[in-house]
C-alpha positions as CSV (number, residue, x, y, z in Angstrom):
1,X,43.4,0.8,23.7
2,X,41.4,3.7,22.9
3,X,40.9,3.2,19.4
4,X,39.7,0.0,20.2
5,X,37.0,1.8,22.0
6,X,36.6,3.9,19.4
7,X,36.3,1.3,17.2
8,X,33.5,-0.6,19.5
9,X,31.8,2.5,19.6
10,X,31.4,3.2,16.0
11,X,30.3,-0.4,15.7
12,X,27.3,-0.6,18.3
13,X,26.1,2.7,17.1
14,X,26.3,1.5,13.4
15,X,24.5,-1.3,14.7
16,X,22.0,0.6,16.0
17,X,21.7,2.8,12.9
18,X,21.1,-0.2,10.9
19,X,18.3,-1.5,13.5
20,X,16.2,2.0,13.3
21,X,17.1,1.9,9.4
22,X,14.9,-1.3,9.5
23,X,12.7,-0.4,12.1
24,X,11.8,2.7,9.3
25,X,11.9,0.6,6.0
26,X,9.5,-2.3,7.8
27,X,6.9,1.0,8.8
28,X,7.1,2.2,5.2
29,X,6.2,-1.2,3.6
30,X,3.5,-1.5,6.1
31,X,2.1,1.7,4.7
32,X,2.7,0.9,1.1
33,X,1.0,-2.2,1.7
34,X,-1.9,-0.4,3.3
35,X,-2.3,1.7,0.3
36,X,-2.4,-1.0,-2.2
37,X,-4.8,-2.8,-0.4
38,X,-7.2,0.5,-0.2
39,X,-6.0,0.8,-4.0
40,X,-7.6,-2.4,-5.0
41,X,-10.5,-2.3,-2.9
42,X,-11.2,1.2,-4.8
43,X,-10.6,-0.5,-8.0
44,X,-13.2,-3.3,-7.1
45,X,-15.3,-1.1,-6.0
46,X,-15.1,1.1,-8.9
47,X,-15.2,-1.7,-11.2
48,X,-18.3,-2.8,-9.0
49,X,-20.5,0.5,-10.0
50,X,-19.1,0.1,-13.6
51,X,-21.3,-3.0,-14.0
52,X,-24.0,-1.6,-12.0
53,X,-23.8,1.4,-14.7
54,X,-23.7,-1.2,-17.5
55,X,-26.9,-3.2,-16.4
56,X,-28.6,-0.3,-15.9
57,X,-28.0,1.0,-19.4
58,X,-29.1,-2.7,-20.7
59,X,-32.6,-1.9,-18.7
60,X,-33.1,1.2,-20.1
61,X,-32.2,-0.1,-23.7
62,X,-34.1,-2.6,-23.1
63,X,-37.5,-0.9,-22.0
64,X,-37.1,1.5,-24.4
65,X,-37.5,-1.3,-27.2
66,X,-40.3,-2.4,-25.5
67,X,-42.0,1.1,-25.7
């Protein structure tokens, strides 16, 4: 009888190991998720002033032929 107990035992807190294993693997994809989000938004964004940058180059070229 008592290793059955034992055994129960070992098997709800195995159990429980497994649900806080998830709990922690769903909270880290959350925050990878996160960071590729604010990792492309930075990359738009940076691609964003790049062509800013670039027509403002062409406007400069531009005048300057004019001149």
């Amino acid at each position: 009888m008592r290793k059955n107990v034992s055994l129960a035992r070992l098997i709800e807190s195995n159990k429980e190991n497994l649900n806080n294993n998830q709990l922690f693997i769903d909270l880290i994809e959350e925050k990878v998720h996160k960071k590729q989000v604010d990792m492309q938004e930075r990359h738009l964004t940076k691609q964003a002033g790049d062509e800013n940058v670039i027509k403002k180059s062409l406007v400069i070229t531009t005048n300057d032929g004019l001149s």
